[in-house]
C-alpha positions in Angstrom: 2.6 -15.4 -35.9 5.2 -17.8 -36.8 5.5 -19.2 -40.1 7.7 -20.7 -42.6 7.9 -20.9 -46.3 9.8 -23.2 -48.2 11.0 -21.8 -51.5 11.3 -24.3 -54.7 13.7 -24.2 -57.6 12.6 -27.3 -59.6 11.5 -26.0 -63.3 9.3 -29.3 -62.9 7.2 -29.3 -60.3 3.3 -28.9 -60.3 0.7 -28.5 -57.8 0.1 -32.1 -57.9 3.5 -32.8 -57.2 4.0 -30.7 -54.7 1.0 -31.9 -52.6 2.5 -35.3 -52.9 5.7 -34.5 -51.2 3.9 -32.5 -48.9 1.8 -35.6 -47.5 4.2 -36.8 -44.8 4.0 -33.7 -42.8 0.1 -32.8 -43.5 -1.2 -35.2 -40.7 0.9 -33.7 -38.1 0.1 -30.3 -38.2 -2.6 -28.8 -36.1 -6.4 -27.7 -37.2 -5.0 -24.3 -37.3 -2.0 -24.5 -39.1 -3.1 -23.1 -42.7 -0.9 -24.3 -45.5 -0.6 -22.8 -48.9 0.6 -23.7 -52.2 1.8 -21.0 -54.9 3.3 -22.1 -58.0 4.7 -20.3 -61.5 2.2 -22.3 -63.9 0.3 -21.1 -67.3 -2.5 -18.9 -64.7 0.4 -16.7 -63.5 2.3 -16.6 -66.7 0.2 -13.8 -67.7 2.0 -11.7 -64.9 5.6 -12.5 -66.1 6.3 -8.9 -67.2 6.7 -8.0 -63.6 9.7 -10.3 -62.4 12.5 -9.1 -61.8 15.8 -10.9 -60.6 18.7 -9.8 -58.6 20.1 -12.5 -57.6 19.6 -16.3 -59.5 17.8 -18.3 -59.8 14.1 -17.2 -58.8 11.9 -19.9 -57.0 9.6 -21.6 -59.2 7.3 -22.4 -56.1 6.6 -21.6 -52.6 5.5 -23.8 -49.7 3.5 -21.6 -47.1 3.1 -23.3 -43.3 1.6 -20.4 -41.2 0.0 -20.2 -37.7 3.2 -22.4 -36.3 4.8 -22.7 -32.5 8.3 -21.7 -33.1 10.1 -25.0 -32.4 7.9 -26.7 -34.7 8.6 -24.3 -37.3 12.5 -24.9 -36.9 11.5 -28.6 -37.0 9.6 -28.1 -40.5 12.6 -26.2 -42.0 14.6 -28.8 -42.1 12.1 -31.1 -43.0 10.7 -29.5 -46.1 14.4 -29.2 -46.9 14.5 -33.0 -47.2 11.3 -33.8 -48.8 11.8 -31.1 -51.8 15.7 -31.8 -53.4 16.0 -28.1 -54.9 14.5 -25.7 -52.4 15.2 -23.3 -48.9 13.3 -23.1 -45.8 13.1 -20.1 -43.6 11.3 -19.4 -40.4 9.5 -16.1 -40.0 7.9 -13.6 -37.8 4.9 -13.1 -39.9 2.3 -10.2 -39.9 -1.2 -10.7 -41.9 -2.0 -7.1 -42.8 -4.8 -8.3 -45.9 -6.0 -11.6 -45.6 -7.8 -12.7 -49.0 -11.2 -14.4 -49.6 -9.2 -18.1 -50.0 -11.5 -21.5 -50.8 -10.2 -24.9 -49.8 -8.4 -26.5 -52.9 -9.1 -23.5 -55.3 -7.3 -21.2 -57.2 -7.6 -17.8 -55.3 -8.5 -15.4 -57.8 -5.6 -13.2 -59.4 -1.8 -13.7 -59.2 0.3 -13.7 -55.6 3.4 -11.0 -56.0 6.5 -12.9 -54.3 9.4 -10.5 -53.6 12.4 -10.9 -51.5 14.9 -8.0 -50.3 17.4 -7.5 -47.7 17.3 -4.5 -45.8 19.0 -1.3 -46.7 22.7 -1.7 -45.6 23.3 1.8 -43.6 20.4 1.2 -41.4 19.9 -0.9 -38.3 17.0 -3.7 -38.2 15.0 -1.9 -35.9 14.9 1.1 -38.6 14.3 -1.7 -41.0 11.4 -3.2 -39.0 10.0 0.3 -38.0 9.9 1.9 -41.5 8.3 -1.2 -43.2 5.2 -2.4 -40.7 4.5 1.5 -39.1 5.1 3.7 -42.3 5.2 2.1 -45.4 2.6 -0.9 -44.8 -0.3 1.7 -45.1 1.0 3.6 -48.1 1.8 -0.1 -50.2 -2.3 -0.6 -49.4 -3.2 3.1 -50.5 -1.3 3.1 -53.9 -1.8 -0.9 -55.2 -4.8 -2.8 -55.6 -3.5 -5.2 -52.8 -6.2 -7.5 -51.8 -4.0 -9.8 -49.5 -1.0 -9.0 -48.1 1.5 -10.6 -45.8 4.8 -9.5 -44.4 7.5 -11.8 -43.9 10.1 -11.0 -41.3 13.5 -13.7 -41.7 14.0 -14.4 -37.8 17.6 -13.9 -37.2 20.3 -16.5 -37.9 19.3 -17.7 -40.5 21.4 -18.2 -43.7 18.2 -17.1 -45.9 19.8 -14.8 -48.5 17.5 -12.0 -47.5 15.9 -10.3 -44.5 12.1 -10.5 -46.2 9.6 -12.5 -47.7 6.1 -10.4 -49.3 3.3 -11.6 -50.5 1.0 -9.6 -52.0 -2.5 -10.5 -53.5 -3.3 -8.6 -56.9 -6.2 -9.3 -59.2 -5.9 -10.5 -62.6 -6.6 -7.1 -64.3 -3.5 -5.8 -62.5 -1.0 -8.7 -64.1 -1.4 -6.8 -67.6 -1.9 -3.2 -66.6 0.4 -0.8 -64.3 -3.1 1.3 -63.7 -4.6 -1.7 -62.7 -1.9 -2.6 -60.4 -1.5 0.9 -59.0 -5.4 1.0 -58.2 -5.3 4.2 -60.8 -7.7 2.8 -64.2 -8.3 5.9 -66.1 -6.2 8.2 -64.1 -2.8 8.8 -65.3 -2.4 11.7 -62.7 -3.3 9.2 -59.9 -1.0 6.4 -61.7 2.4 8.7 -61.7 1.3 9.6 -57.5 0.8 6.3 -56.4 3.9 5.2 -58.4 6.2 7.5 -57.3 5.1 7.4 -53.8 5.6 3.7 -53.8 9.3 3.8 -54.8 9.9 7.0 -52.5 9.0 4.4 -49.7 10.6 1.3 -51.1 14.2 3.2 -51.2 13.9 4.3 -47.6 14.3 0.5 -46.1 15.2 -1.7 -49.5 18.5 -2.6 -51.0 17.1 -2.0 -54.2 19.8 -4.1 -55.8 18.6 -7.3 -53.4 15.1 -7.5 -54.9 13.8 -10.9 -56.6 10.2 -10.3 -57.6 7.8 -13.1 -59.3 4.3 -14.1 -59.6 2.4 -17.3 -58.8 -1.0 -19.0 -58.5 -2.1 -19.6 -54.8 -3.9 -22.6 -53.7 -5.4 -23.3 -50.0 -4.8 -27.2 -49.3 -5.1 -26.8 -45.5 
């Protein structure tokens, strides 16, 4: 599907606010456009040990538009690019691989891992594409305690900074403990697998020096 999410850099903002800018657009979208909020607030603090930051500043919000005809999506880009002063749009060829157990204007349960690369430079984007969605989707499912996961593909020509947008769904056990995370409680053999087989899979399409990584609160408004 096509999709775009509109990344935030205001230190300020709040879900409140950002619902409130959001309001012009809301009326126009269609029954099956779904629309997401996630936000850094005091719920996802609790995962702060997990950021990590290659290139400044990470976003302090997202704005998630997904189920989207491509030319309205273009349209939206720029539009959300008006409405929020500090933030970046980008359109996307998105894949639903998890989809969460999400409630109309609740908090879904856990934090929602944002991370951002560009692709490994010596390989082409159909490597890139092929390696990511036919090998190592199944093994980032078998090693984490994903719940929800979406992958985020930057369509071309776009000035985005990066090639890829992930969110992943973890729950709240996992923001405080690796064995959590790695779906491995009470098995450090398991924990050091699933670890090492994670990274082994990351290096094989990832700049590893590209990756911004942060966690938010997620909120269905739509």
């Amino acid at each position: 599907m096509i999709s775009v999410r509109c990344l935030i850099f205001d230190t300020e903002c709040s879900r409140d606010s950002l619902l409130s800018t959001l309001q012009p657009i809301l009326p126009r979208l269609s029954e099956t456009t779904q629309v997401r909020l996630l936000i850094d607030d005091e719920d996802s603090a609790v995962a702060a040990g997990y950021q990590q930051c290659a290139k400044a500043p990470l976003p302090t919000a997202c704005v998630c538009l997904d189920d989207l005809e491509e030319g309205e999506a273009h349209t939206l880009k720029v539009e959300l690019e008006s409405l929020f002063e500090q933030a970046r749009a980008t359109v996307f060829e998105t894949q639903l691989v998890l989809q969460p157990d999400w409630q109309i204007g609740q908090r879904t349960p856990g934090t929602v891992q944002l991370c951002t690369f560009q692709q490994k430079h010596d390989i082409s984007r159909a490597e890139f594409v092929a390696i990511w969605r036919d090998s190592h989707t199944q093994i980032a499912i078998d090693t984490q305690s994903t719940f929800g996961y979406f992958q985020n593909l930057a369509l071309e020509g776009q000035d985005s900074g990066f090639d890829a947008l992930v969110e992943e769904h973890f729950p709240i056990e996992a923001a405080t403990s690796p064995e959590a995370f790695f779906d491995a409680v009470g098995d450090p053999a398991k924990l050091k697998h699933n670890i090492d087989c994670m990274m082994q899979s990351c290096a094989r399409f990832i700049q590893q020096d590209t990756i911004n990584v942060i966690h938010l609160s997620e909120y269905k408004i739509h």
